[in-house]
Backbone as JSON Lines, residues from 0, in Angstrom:
{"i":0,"aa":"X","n":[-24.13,-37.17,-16.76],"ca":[-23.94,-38.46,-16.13],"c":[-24.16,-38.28,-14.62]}
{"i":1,"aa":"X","n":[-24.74,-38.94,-14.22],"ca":[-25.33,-39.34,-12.48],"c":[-24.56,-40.05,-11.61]}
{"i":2,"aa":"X","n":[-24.6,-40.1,-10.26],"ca":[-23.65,-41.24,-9.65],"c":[-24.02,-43.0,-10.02]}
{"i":3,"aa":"X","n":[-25.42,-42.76,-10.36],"ca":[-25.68,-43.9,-10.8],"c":[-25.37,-44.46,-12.46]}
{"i":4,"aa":"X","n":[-24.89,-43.5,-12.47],"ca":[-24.66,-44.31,-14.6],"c":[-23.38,-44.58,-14.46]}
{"i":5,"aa":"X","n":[-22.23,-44.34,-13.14],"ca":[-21.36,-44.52,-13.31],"c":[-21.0,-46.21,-12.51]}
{"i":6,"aa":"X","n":[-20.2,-47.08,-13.5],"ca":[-19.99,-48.48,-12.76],"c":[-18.56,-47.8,-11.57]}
{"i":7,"aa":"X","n":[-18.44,-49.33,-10.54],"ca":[-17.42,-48.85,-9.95],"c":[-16.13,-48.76,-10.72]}
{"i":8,"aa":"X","n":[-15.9,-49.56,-11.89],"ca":[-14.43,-49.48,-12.57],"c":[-14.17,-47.99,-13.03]}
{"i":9,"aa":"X","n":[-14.99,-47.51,-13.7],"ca":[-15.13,-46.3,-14.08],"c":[-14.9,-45.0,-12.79]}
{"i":10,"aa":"X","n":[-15.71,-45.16,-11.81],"ca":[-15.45,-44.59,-10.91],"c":[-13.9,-44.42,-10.13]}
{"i":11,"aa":"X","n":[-13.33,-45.6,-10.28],"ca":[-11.93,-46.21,-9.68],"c":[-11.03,-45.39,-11.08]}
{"i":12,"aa":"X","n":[-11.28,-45.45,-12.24],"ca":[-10.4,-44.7,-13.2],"c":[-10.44,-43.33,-12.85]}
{"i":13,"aa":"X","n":[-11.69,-43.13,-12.88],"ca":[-11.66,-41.37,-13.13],"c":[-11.16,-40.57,-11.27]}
{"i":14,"aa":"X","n":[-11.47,-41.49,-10.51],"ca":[-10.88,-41.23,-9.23],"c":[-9.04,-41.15,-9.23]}
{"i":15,"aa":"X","n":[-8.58,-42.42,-9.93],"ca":[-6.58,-42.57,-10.63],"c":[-6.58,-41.43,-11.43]}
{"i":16,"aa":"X","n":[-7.4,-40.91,-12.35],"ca":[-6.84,-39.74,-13.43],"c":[-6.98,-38.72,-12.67]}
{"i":17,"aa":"X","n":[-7.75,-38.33,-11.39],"ca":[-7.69,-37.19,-10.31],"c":[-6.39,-37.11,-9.81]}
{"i":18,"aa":"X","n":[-6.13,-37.83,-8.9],"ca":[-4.87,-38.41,-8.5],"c":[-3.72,-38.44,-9.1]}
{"i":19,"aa":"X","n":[-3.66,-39.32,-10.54],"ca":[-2.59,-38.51,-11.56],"c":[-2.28,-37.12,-11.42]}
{"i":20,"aa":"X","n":[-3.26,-36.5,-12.14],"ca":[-3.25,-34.88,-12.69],"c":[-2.55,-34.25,-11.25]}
{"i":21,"aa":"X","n":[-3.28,-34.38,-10.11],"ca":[-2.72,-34.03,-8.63],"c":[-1.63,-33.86,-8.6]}
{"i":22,"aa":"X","n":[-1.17,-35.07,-8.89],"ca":[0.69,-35.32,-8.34],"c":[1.34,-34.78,-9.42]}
{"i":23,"aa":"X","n":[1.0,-34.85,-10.45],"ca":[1.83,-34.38,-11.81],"c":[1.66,-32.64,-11.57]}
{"i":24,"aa":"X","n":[0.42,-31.86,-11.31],"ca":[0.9,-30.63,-10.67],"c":[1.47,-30.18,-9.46]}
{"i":25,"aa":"X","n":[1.75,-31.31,-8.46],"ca":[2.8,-30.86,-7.33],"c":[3.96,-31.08,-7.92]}
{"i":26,"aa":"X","n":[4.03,-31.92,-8.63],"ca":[5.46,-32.18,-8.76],"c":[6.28,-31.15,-9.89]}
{"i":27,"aa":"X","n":[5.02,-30.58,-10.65],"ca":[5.26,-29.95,-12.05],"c":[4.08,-29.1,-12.2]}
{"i":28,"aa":"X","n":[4.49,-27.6,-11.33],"ca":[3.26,-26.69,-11.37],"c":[3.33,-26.16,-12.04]}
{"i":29,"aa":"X","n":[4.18,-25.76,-13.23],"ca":[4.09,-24.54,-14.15],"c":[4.36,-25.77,-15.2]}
{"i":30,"aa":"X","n":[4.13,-26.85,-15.53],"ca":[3.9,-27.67,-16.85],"c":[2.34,-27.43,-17.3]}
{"i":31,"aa":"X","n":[1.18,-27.17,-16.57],"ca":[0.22,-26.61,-17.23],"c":[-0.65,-27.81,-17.36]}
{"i":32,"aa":"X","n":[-2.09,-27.43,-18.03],"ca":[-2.86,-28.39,-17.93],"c":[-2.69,-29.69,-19.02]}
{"i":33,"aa":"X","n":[-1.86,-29.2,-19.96],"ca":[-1.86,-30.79,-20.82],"c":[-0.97,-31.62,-20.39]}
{"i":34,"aa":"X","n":[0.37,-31.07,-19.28],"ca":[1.08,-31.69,-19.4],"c":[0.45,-32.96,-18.04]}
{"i":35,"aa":"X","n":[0.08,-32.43,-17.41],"ca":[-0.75,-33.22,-16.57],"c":[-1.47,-34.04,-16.95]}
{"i":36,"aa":"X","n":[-2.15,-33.77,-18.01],"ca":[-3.42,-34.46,-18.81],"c":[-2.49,-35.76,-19.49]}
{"i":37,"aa":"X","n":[-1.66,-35.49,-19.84],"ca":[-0.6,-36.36,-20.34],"c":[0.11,-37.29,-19.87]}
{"i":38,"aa":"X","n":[0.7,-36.67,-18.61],"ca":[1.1,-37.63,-17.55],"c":[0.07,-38.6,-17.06]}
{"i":39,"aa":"X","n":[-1.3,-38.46,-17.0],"ca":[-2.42,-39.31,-16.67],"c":[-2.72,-40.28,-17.61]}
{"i":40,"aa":"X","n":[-2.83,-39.49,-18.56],"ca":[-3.14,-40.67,-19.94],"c":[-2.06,-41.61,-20.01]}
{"i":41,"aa":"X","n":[-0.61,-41.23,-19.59],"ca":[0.84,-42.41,-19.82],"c":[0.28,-43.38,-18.94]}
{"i":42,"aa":"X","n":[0.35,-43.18,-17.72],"ca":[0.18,-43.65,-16.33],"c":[-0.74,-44.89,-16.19]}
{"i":43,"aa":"X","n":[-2.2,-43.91,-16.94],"ca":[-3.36,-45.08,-16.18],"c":[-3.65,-46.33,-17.29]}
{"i":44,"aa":"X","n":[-3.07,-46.15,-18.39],"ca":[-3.26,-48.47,-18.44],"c":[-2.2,-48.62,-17.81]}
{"i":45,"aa":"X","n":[-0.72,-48.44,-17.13],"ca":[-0.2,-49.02,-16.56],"c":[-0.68,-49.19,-15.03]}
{"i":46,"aa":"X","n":[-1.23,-48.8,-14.62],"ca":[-2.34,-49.13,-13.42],"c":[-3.4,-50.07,-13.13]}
{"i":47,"aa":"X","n":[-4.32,-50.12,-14.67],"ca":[-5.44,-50.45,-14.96],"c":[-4.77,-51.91,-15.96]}
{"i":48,"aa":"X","n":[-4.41,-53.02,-15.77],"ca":[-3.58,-54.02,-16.8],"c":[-4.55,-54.51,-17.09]}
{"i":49,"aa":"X","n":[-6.06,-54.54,-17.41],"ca":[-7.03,-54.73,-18.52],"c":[-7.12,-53.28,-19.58]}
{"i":50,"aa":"X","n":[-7.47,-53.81,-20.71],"ca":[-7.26,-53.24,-21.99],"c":[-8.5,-51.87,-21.86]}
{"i":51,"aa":"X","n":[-7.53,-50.95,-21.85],"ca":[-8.35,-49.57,-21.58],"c":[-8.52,-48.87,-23.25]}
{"i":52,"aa":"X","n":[-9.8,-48.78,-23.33],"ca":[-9.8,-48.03,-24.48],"c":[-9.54,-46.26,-24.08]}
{"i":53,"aa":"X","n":[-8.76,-46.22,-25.79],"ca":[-8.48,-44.6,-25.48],"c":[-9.54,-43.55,-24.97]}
{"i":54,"aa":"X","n":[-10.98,-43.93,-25.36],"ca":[-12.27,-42.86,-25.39],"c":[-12.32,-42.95,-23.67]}
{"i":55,"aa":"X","n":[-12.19,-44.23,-23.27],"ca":[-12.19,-44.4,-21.7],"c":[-11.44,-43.31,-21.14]}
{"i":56,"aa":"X","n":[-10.16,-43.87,-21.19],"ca":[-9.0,-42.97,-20.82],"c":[-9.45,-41.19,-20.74]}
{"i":57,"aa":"X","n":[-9.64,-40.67,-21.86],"ca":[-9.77,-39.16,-22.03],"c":[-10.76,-38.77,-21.22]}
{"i":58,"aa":"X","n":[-12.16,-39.99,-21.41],"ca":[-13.38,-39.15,-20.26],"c":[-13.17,-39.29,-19.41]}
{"i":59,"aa":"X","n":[-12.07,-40.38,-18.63],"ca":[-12.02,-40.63,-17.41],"c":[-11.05,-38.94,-16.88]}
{"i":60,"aa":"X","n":[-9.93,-38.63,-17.65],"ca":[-9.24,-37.31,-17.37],"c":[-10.11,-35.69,-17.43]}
{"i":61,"aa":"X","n":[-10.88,-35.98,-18.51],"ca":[-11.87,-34.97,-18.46],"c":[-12.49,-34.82,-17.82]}
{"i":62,"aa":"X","n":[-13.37,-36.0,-16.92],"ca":[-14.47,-35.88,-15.83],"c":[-13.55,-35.6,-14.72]}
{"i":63,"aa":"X","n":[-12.16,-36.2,-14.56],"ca":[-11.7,-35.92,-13.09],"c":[-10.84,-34.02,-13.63]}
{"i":64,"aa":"X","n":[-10.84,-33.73,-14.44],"ca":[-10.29,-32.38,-14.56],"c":[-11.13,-31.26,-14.07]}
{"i":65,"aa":"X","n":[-12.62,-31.79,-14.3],"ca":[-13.8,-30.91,-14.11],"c":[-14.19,-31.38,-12.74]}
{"i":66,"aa":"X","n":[-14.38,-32.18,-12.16],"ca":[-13.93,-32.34,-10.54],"c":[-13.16,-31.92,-10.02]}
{"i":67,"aa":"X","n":[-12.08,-31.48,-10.14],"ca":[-10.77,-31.01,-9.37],"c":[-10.61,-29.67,-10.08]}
{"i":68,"aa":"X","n":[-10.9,-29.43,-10.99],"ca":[-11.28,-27.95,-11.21],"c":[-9.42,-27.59,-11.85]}
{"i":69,"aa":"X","n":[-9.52,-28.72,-12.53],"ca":[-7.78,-28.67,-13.07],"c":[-8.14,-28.49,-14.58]}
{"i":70,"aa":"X","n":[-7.6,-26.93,-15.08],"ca":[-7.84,-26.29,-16.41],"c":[-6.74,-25.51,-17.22]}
């Protein structure tokens, strides 16, 4: 995927699931990578109050995990 295949909503998610994962390992550095991954997935439809599909959700955490280099 390119900067161009990505819309801005998408961009604005997977930028919140960066941000999630972030704070969920300052706040909780030895919870590890799912628990982060987890905390993001709770978090972002309560952020996002249009109807987020789950497949959304996961690529949006996966693409920002592999950006931030959070494994």
């Amino acid at each position: 995927m390119t900067l161009t295949d990505i819309d801005a909503h998408t961009a604005e998610l997977i930028e919140a699931a960066a941000e999630l994962m972030l704070l969920s390992r300052r706040s909780r550095p030895d919870g590890g990578f799912h628990e982060w991954r987890s905390f993001a997935a709770t978090v972002l439809p309560l952020l996002f109050e249009d109807d987020l599909k789950e497949d959304e959700i996961f690529s949006a955490i996966e693409t920002a995990a592999r950006q931030e280099g959070l494994n």
